[in-house]
C-alpha positions as CSV (number, residue, x, y, z in Angstrom):
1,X,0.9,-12.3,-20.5
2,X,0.2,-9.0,-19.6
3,X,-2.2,-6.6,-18.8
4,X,-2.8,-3.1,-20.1
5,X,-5.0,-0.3,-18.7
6,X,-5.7,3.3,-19.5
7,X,-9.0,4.5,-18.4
8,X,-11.3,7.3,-17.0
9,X,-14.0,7.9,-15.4
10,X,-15.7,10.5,-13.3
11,X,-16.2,9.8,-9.5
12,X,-18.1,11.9,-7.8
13,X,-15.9,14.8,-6.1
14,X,-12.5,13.5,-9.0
15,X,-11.8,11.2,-11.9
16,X,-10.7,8.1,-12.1
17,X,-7.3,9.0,-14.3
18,X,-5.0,5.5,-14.4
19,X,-2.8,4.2,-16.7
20,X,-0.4,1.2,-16.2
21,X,1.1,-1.9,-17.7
22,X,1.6,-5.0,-15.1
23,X,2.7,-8.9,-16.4
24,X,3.3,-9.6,-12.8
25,X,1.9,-9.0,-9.1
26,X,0.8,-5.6,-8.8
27,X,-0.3,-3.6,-6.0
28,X,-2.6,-0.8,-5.8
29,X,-1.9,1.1,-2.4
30,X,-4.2,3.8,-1.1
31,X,-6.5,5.4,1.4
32,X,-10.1,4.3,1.1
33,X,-12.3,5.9,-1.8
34,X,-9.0,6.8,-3.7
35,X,-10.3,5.1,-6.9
36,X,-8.6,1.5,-6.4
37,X,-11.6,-0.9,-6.3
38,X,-13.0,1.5,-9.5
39,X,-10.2,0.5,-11.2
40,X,-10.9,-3.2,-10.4
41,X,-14.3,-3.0,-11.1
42,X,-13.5,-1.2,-14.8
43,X,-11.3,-4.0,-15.8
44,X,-13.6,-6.5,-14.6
45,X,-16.4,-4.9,-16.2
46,X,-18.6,-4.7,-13.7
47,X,-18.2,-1.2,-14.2
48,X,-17.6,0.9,-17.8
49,X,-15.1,3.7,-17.8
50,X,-16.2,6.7,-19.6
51,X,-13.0,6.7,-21.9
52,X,-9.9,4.9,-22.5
53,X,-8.5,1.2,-23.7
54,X,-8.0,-2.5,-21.2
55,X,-6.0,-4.8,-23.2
56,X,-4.8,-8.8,-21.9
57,X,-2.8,-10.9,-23.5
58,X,-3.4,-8.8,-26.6
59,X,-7.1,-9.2,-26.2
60,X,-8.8,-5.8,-25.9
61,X,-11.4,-5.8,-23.2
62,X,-12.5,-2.4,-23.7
63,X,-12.1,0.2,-26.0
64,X,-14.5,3.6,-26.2
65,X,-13.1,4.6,-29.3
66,X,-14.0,1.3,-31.4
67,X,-17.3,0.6,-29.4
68,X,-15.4,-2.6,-27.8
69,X,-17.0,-3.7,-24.3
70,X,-16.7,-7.4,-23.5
71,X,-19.0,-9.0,-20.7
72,X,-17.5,-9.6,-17.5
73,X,-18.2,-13.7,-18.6
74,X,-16.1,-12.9,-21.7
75,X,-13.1,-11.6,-20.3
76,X,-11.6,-14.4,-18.1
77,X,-10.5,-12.2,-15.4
78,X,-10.9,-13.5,-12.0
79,X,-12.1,-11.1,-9.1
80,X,-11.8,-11.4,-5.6
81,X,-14.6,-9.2,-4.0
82,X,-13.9,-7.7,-0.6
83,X,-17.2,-9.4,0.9
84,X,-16.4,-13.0,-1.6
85,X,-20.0,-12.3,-3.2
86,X,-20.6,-16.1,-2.5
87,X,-24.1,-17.0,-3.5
88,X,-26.5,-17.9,-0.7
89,X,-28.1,-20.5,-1.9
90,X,-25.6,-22.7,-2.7
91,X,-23.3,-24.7,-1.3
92,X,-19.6,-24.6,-0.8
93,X,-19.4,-27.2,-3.5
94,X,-22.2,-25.6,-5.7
95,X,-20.9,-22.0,-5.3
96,X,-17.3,-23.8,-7.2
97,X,-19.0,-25.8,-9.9
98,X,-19.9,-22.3,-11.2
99,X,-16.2,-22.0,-12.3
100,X,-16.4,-25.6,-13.6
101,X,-18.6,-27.9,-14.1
102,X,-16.0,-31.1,-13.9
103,X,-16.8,-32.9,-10.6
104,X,-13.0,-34.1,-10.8
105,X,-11.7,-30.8,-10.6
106,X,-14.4,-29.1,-8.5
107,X,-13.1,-32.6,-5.5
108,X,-9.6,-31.0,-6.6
109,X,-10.4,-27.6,-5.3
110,X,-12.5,-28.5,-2.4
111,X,-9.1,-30.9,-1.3
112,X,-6.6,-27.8,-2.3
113,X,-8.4,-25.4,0.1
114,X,-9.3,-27.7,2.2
115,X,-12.6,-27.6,1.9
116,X,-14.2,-31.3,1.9
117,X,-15.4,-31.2,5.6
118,X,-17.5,-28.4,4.5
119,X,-18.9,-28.8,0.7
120,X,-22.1,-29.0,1.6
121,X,-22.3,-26.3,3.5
122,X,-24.1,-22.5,3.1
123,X,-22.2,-19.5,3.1
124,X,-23.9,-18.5,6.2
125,X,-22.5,-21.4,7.8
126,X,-18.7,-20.6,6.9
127,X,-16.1,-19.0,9.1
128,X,-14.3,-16.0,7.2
129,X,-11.2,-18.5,6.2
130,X,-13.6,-20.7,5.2
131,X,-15.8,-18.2,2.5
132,X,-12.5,-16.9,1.3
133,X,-11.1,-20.3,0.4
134,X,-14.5,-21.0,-1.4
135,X,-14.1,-17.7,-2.9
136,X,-10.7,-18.1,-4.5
137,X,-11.7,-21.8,-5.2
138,X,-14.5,-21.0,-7.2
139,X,-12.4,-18.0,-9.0
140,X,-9.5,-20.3,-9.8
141,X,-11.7,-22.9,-11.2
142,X,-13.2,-20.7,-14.2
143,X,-9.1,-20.8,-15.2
144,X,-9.1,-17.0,-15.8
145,X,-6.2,-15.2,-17.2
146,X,-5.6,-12.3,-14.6
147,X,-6.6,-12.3,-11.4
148,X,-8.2,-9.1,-9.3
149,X,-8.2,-9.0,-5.7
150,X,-9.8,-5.9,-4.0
151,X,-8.6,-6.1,-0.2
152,X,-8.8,-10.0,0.4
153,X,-8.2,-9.7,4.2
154,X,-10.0,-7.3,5.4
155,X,-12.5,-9.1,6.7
156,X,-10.0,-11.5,8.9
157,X,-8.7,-11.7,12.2
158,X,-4.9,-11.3,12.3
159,X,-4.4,-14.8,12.9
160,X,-6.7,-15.9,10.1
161,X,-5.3,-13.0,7.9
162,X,-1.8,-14.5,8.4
163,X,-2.6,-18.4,7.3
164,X,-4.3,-17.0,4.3
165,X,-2.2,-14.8,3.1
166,X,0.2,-17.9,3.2
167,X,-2.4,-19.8,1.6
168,X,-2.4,-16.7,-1.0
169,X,1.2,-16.5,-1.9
170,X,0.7,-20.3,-3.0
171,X,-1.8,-19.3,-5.4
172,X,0.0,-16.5,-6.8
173,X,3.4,-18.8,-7.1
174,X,1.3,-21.0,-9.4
175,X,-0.8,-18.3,-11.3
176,X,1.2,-17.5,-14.7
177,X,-0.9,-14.5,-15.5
178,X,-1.3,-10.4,-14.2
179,X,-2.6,-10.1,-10.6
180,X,-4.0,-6.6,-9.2
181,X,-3.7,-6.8,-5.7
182,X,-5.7,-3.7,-3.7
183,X,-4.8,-2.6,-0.3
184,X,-4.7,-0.1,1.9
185,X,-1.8,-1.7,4.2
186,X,1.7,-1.4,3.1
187,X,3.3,-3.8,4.9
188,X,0.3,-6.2,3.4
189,X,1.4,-4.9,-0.4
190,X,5.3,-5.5,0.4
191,X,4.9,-9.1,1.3
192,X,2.7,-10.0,-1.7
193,X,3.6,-7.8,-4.6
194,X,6.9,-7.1,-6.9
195,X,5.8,-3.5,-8.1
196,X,3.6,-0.8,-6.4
197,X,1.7,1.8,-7.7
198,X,0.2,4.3,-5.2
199,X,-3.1,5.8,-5.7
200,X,-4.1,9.4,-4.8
201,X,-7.5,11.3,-5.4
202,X,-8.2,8.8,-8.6
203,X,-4.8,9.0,-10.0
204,X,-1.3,6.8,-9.3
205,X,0.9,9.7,-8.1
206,X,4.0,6.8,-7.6
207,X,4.4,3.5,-9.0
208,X,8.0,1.5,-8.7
209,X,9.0,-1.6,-7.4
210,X,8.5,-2.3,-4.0
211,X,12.0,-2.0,-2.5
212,X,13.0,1.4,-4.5
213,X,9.4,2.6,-3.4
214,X,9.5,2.4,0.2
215,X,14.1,3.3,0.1
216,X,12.5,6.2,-2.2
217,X,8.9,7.7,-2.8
218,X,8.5,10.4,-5.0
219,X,5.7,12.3,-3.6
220,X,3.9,13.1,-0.2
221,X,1.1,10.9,-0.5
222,X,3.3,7.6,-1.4
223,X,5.9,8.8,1.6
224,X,3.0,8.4,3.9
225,X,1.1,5.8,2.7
226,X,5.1,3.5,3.2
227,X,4.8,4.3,6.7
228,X,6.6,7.6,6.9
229,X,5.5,9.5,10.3
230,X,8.2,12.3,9.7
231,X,8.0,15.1,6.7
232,X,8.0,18.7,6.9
233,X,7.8,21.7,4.4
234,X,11.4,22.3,3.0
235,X,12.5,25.6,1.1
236,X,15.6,26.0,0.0
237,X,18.2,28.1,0.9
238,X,21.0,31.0,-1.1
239,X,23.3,27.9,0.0
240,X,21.7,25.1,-1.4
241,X,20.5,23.7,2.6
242,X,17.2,23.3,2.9
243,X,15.2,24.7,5.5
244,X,12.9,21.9,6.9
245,X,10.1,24.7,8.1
246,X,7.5,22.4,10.4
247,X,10.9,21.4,12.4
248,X,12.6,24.7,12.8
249,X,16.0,23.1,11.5
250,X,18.2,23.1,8.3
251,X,18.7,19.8,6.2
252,X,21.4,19.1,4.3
253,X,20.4,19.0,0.2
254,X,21.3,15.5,-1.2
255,X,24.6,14.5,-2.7
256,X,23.2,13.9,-6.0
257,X,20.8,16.1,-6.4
258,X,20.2,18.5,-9.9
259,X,20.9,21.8,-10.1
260,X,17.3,22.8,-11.5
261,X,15.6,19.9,-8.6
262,X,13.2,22.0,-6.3
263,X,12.1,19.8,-3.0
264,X,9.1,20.7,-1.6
265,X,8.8,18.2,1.3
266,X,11.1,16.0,3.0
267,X,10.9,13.1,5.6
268,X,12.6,10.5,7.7
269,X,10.9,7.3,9.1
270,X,10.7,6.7,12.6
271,X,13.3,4.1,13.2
272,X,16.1,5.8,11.5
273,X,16.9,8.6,13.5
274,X,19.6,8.6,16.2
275,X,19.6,10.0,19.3
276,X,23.0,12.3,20.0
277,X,24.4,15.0,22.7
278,X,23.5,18.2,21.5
279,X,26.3,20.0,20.2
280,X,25.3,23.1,18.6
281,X,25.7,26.7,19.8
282,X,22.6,28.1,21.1
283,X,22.3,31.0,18.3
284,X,22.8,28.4,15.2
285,X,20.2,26.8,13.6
286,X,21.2,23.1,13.6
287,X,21.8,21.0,10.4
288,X,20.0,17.6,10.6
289,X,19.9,17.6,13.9
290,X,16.4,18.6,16.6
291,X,16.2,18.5,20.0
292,X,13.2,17.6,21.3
293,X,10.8,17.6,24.1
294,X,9.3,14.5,24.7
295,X,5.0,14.5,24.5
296,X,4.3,11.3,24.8
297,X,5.6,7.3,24.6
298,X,3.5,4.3,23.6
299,X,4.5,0.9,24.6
300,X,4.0,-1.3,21.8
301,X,4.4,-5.3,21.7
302,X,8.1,-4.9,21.2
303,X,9.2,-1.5,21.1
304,X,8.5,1.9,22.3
305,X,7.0,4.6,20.1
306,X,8.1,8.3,21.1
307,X,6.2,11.3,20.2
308,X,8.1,14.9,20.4
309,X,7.7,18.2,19.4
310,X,10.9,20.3,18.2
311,X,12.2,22.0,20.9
312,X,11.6,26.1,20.8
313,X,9.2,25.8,17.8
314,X,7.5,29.2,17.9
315,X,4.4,27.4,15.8
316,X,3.4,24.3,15.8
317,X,1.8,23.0,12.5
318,X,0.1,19.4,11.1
319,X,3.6,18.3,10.3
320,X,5.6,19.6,13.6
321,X,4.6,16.1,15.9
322,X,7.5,13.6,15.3
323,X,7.7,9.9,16.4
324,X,10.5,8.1,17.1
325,X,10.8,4.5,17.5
326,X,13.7,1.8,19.5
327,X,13.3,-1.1,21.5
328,X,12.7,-1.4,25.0
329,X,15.4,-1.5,26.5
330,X,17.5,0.8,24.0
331,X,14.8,3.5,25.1
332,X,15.6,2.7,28.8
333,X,19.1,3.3,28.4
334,X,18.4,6.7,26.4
335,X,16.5,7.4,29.0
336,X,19.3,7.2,32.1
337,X,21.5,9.0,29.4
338,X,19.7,12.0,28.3
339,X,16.6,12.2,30.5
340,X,13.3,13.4,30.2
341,X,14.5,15.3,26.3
342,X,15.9,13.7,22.9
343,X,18.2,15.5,20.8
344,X,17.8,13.7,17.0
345,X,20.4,14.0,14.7
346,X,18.6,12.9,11.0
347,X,21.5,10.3,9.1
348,X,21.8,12.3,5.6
349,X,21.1,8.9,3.9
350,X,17.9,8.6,5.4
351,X,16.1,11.8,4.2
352,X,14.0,11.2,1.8
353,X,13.0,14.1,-0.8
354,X,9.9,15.1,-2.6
355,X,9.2,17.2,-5.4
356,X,5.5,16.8,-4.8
């Protein structure tokens, strides 16, 4: 079964310009008001695109051209709201029976979720756990064939948000059909989807599967949104280097790069770099290499995060702050060793490059 979108629709300050294919998990990563819960919304049809074509299972939702707009009732997609949209005035047990109306299978979903202790309660009376279960209950039961999800944890603790996204990858394990999963937290979108695409100003500037994505992003906006701290401005050089200009330093172009490739950022992640004796003379600029003065370390649960600034740096730009990240007591060794500055030296298999 899959799903197939290719839709726009103007947003305020952008458009909504997306285009994808998905007969598995699916995430939509991206910073708030980038267009993802649009998107949802269009293939839901809670909202109508201006142009385009939504097609499941061969079943076209929408099309502007041929005047085609099915009801949200008639499209059997399910859609997990960021707030549930319970109703009210019913009950746990009532808000469910709107996906059903078999009393069998609605006691079936109130004993998967683990909801019987609490059927006959009000929304209002429900922990968060407790309205999201209901929620994905009563979306389960109407047997839809895709499944939307527009940032299911937000709204959770991190202890909560960690049993239900357990809970969650049961559902999807049994759920044959697309699923859209939005998020803003990448390490939320590795653990629960196969492929990523990452949104940007209304538009999917990346999309991959998961593991190439965060070894490889194409562009600035989906090296960040992995987790990158690291990227500068690069221009290259009469030797084929690259000049990495927020760092003051020369990188190394990659092995298999194309002869007509122009790079116009590059990046590292914080965890990858390794700390060295500085070697170079003093009138050379170093290759893949920055030394460093330290700005500031943050202890965090079980490592320590090191912010520096590239040592000499005439100006210092958006991009010239750097963060470097060990455990404990690697950093207290580092810190007998080379004292109160770092020297970096940037594993050539650990750049990562960016046309855009």
């Amino acid at each position: 079964m899959k799903l197939e979108v290719r839709i726009k629709k103007k947003l305020g300050k952008f458009l909504l310009d997306v285009a994808f294919e998905s007969d598995g998990v699916l995430g939509l990563l991206g910073a708030s008001g980038c267009g993802k819960s649009m998107t949802l919304k269009c293939i839901a049809g809670v909202e109508k695109p201006d142009e385009g074509r939504i097609v499941l299972d061969g079943r076209v939702l929408f099309d502007s051209e041929k005047h085609i707009n099915l009801s949200p009732q008639e499209r059997k997609v399910g859609y997990l709201f960021q707030d549930y949209a319970l109703f009210p005035n019913m009950t746990v047990a009532q808000n469910i029976q709107c996906g059903t109306k078999d009393k069998k299978e609605v006691q079936a979903y109130l004993k998967r979720f683990d909801l019987e202790q609490v059927q006959k309660l009000y929304p209002a009376q429900l922990s968060g756990g407790q309205k999201q279960r209901t929620a994905l209950a009563r979306m389960l039961a109407a047997k839809p064939q895709a499944l939307l999800l527009d940032e299911p944890f937000s709204a959770l603790d991190n202890f909560l948000k960690a049993r239900m996204e357990r809970e969650l990858m049961n559902v999807l394990d049994d759920f044959a059909g697309p699923v859209i999963f939005v998020s803003h937290d990448r390490n939320e979108a590795y653990r629960l989807t196969g492929t990523i695409a990452v949104m940007e100003q209304g538009s999917i500037v990346d999309i991959s599967e998961k593991h190439e994505l965060f070894k490889a992003p194409k562009t600035l906006a989906a090296t960040l949104l992995t987790g990158c701290k690291n990227v500068t401005r690069v221009e290259r050089l009469p030797d084929g280097s690259y000049m990495a200009l927020d760092w003051g330093i020369r990188l190394r172009a990659p092995k298999t790069e194309e002869k007509d490739t122009e790079y116009t950022y590059a990046g590292f992640r914080a965890h990858y770099a390794v700390p060295v004796e500085k070697t170079e003379n003093e009138d050379t600029v170093p290759v893949n290499r920055i030394e460093c003065e330290i700005w500031r370390e943050i202890e965090d649960t079980f490592s320590i995060v090191v912010q520096l600034y590239p040592k000499g740096l005439q100006t210092r730009t958006e991009y010239s702050l750097l963060t470097y990240e060990t455990g404990k007591e690697e950093r207290k060794k580092q810190k007998e060793k080379y004292g109160d500055h770092l020297c970096l030296a940037i594993p050539e298999d650990a750049v990562i490059w960016m046309e855009r």
